[in-house]
MMTF fields as JSON, N, C-alpha, C and O atoms, coordinates in Angstrom:
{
  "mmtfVersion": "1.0.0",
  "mmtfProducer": "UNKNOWN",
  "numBonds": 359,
  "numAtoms": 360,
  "numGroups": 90,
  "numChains": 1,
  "numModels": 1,
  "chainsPerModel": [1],
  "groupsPerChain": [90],
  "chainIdList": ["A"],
  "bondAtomList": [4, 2, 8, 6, 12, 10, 16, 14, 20, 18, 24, 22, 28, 26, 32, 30, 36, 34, 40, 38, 44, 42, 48, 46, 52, 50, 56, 54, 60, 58, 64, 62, 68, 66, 72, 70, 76, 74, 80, 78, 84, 82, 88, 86, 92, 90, 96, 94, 100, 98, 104, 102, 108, 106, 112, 110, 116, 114, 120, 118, 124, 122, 128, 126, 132, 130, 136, 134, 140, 138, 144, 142, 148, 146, 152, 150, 156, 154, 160, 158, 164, 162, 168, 166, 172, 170, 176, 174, 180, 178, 184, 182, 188, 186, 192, 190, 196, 194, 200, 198, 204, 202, 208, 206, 212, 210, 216, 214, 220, 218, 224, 222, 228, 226, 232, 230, 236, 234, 240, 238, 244, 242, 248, 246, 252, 250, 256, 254, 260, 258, 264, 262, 268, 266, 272, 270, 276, 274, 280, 278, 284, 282, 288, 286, 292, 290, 296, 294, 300, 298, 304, 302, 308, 306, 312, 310, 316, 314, 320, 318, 324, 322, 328, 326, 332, 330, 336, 334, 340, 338, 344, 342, 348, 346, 352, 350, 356, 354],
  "bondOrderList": [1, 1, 1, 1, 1, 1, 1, 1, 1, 1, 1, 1, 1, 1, 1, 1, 1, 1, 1, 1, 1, 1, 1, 1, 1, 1, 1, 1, 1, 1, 1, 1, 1, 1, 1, 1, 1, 1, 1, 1, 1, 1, 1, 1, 1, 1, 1, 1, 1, 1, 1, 1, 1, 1, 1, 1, 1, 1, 1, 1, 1, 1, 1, 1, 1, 1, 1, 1, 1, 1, 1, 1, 1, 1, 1, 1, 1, 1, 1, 1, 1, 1, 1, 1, 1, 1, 1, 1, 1],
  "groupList": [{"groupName": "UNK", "atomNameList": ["N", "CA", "C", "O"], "elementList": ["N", "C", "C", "O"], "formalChargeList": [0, 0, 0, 0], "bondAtomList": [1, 0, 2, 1, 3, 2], "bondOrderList": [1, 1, 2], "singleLetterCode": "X", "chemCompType": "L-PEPTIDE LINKING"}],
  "groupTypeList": [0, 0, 0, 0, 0, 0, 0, 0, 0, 0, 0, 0, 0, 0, 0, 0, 0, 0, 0, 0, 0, 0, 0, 0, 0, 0, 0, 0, 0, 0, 0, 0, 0, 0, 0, 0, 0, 0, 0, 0, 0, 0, 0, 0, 0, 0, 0, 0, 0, 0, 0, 0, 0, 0, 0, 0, 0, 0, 0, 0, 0, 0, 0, 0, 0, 0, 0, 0, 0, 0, 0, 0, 0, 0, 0, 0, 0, 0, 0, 0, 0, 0, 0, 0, 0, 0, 0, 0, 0, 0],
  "groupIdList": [1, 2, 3, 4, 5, 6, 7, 8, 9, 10, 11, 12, 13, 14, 15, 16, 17, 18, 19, 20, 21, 22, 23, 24, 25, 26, 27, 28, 29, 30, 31, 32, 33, 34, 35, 36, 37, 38, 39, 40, 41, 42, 43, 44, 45, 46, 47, 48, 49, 50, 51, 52, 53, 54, 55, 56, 57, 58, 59, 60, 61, 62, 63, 64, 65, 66, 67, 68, 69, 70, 71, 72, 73, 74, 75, 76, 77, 78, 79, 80, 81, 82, 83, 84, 85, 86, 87, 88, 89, 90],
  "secStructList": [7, 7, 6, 6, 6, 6, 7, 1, 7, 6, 6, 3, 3, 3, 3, 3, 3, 3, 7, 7, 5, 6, 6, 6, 6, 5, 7, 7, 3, 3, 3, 3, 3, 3, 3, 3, 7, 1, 1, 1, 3, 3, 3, 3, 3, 3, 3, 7, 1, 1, 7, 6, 6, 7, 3, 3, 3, 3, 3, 3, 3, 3, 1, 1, 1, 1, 3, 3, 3, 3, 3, 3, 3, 7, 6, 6, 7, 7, 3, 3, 3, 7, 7, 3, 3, 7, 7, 7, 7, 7],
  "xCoordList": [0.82, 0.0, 0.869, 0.454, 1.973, 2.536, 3.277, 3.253, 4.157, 4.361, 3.366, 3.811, 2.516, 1.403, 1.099, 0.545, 1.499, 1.483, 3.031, 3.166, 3.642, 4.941, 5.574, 6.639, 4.96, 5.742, 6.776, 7.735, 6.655, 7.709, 8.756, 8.408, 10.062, 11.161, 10.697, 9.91, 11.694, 11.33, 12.405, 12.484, 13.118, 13.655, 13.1, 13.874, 11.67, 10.73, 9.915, 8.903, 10.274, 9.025, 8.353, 8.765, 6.881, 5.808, 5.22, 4.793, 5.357, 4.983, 3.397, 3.018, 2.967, 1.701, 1.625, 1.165, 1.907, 1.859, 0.552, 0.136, -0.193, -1.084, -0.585, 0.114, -0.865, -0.467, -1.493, -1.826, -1.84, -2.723, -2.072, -1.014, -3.305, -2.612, -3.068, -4.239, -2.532, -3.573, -3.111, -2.369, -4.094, -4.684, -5.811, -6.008, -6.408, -7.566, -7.53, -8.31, -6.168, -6.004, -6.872, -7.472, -6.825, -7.423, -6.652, -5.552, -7.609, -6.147, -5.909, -6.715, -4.862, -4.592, -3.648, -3.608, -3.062, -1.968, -0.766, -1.192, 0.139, 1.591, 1.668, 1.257, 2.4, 2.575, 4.402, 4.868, 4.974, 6.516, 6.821, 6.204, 7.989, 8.086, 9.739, 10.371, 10.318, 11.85, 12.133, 11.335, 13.262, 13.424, 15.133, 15.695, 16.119, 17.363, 17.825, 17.458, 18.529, 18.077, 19.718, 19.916, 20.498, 22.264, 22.408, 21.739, 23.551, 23.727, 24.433, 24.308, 24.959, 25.131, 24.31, 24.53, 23.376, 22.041, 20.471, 19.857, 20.104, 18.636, 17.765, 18.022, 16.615, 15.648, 14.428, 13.943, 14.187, 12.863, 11.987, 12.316, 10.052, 9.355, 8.412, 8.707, 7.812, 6.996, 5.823, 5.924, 4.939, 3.746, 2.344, 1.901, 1.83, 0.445, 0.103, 0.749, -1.607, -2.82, -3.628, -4.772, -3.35, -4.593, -4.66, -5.6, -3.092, -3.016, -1.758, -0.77, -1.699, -0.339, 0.834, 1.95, 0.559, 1.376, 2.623, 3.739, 2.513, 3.221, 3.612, 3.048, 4.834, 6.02, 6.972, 7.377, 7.945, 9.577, 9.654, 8.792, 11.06, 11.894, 13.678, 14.257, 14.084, 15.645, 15.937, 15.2, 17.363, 17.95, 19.3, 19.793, 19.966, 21.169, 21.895, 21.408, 23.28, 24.381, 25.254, 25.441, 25.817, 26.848, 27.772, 27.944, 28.786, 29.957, 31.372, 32.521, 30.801, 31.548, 29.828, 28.685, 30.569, 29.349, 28.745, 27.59, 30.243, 29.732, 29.442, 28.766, 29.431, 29.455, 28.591, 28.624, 27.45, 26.44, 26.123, 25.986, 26.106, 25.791, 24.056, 23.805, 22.92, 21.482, 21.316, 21.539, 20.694, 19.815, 18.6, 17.819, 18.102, 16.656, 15.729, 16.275, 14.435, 13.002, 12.261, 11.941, 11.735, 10.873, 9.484, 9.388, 8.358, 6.811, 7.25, 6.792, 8.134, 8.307, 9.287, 9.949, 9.376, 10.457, 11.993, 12.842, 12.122, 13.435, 14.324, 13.752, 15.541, 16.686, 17.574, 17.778, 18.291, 18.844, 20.195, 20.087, 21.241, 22.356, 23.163, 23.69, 23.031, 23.298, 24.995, 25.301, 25.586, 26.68, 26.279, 25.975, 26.321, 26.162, 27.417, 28.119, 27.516, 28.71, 28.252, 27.966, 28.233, 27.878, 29.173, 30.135, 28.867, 29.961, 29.3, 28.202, 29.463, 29.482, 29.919, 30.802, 29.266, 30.0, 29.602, 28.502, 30.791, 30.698, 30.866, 30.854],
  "yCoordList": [-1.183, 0.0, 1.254, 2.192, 1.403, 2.602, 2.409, 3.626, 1.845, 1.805, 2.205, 2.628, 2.077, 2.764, 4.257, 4.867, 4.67, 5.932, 6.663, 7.784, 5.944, 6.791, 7.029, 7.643, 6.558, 7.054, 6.303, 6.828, 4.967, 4.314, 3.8, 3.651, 3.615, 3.209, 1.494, 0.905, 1.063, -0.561, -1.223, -2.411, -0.98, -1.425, -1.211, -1.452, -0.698, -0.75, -1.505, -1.819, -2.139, -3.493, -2.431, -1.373, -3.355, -2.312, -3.88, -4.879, -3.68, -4.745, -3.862, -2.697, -4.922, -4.838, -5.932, -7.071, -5.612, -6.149, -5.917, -4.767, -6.974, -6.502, -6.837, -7.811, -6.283, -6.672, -5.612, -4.464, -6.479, -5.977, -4.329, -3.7, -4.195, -2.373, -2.114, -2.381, -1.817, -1.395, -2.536, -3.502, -1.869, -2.747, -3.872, -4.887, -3.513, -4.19, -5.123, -6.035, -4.628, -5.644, -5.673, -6.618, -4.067, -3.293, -4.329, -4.788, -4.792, -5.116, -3.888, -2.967, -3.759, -2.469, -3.281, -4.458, -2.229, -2.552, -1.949, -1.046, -1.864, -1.0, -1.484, -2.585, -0.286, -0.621, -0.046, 0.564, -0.501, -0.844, -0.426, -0.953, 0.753, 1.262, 0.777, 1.833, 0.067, 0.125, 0.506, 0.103, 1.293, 1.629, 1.579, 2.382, 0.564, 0.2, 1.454, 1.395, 2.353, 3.85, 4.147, 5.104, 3.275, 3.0, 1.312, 0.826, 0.631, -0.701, -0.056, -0.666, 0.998, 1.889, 2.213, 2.154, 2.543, 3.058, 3.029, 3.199, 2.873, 2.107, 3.477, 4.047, 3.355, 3.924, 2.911, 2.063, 3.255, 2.75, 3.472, 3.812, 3.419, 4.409, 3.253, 2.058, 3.549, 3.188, 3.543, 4.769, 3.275, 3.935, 3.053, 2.186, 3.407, 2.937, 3.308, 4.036, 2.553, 3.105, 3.443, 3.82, 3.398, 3.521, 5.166, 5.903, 5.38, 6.473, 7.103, 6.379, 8.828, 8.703, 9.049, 9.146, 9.269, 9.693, 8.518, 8.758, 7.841, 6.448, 6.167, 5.596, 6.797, 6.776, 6.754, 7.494, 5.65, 5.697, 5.753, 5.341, 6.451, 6.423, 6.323, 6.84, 5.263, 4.596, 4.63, 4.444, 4.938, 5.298, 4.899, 5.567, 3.704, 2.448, 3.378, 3.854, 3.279, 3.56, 2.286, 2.124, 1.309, 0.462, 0.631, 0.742, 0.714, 1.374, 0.214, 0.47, -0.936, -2.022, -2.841, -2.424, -4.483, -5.587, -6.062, -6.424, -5.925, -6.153, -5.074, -5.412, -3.855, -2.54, -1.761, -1.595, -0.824, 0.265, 0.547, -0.04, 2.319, 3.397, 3.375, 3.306, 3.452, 3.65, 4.63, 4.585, 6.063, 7.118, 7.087, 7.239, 6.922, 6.807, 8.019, 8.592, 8.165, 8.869, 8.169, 7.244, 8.544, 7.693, 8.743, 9.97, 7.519, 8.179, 9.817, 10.939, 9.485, 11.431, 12.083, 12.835, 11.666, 12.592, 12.525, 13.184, 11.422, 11.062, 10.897, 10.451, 11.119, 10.791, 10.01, 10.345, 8.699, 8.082, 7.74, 7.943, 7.356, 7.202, 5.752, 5.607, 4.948, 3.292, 3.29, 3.864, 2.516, 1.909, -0.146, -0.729, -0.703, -2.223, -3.015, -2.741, -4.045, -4.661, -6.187, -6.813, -6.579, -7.964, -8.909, -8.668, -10.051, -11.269, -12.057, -11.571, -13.213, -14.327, -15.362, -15.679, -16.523, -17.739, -18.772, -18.919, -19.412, -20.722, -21.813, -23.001],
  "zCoordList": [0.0, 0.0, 0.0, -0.682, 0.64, 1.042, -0.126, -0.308, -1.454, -2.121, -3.426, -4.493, -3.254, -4.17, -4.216, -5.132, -3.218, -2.316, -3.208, -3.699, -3.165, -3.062, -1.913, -1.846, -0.947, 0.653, 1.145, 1.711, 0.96, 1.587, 0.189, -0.982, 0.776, -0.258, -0.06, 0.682, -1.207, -1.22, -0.24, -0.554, 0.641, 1.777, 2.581, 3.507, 3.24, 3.937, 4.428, 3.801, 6.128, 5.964, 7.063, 7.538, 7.284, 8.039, 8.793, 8.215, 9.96, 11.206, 11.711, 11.832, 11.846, 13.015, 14.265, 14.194, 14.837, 16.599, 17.014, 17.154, 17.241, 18.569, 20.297, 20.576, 20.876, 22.577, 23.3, 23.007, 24.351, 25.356, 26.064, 26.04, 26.588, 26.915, 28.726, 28.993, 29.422, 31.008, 31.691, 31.513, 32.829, 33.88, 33.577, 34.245, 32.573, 32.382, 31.343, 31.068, 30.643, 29.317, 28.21, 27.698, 27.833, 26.71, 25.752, 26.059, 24.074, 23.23, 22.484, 22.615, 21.69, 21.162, 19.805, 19.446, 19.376, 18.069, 17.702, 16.982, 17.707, 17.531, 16.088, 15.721, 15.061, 13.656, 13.99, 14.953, 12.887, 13.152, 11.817, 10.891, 11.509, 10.403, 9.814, 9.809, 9.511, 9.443, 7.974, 7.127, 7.571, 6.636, 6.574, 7.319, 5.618, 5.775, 4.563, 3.389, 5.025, 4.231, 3.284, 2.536, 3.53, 3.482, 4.144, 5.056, 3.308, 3.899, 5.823, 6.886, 5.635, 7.235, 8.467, 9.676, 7.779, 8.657, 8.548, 7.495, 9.35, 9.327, 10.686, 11.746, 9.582, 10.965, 11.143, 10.393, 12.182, 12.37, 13.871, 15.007, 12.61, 13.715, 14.886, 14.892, 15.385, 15.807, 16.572, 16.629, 17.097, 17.506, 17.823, 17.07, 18.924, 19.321, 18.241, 17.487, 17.948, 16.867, 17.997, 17.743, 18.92, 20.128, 20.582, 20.882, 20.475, 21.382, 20.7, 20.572, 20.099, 19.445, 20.23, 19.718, 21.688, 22.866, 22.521, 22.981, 22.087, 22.199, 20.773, 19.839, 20.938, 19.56, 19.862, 20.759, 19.058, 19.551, 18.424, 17.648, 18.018, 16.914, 17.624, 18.579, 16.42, 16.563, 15.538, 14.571, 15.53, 14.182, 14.78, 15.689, 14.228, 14.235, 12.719, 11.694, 13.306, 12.355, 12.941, 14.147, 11.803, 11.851, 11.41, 10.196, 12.412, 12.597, 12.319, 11.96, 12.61, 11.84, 11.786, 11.971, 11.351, 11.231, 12.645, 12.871, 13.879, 15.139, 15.543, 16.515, 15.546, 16.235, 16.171, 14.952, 16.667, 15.945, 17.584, 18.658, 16.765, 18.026, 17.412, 16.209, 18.556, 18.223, 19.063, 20.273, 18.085, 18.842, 19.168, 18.229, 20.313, 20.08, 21.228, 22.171, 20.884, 21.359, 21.496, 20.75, 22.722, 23.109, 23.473, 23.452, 23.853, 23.591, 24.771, 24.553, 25.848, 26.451, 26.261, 26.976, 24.953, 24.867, 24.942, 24.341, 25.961, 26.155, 25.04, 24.046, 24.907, 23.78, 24.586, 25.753, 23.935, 23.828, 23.114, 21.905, 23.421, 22.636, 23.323, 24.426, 22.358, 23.008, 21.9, 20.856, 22.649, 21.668, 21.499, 22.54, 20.588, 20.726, 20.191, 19.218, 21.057, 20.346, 20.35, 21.37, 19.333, 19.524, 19.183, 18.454, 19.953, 20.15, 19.506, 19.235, 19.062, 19.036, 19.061, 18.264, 20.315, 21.187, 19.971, 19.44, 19.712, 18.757, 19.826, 19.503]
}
């Protein structure tokens, strides 16, 4: 659909999650935007459909194949700056 649009590039996948919400165990739905924008860097949005208070956005730069710093926002606002290093045990 969003390709019909013109909006999204074709390295774009689009997730739908449902998961319960509350105390009461409202169900609800989160949609998941990733877009691989450079074999370097990747964003991705995200967001309640319930409520739009509730949006993160992360944006991963790989800095080697094991290595990537992620900036991220979250639904208040918060900013983020992660470094990752991954191992792998054979």
């Amino acid at each position: 659909m969003g390709n019909r649009l013109g909006v999204l590039g074709t390295g774009t996948r689009v997730r739908l999650d449902p998961f319960l919400v509350g105390a009461e165990n409202n169900p609800g739905a989160r949609i998941t935007l990733s877009e691989q924008v450079t074999k370097d860097l990747a964003i991705t949005y995200s967001q309640d459909l319930s409520s739009n208070r509730q949006q993160v956005v992360l944006i991963e730069y790989f800095v080697t194949r094991n290595t990537s710093i992620q900036a991220s926002r979250d639904e208040l606002g918060n900013f983020g700056l992660d470094v990752k290093l991954r191992k792998r045990i054979k």
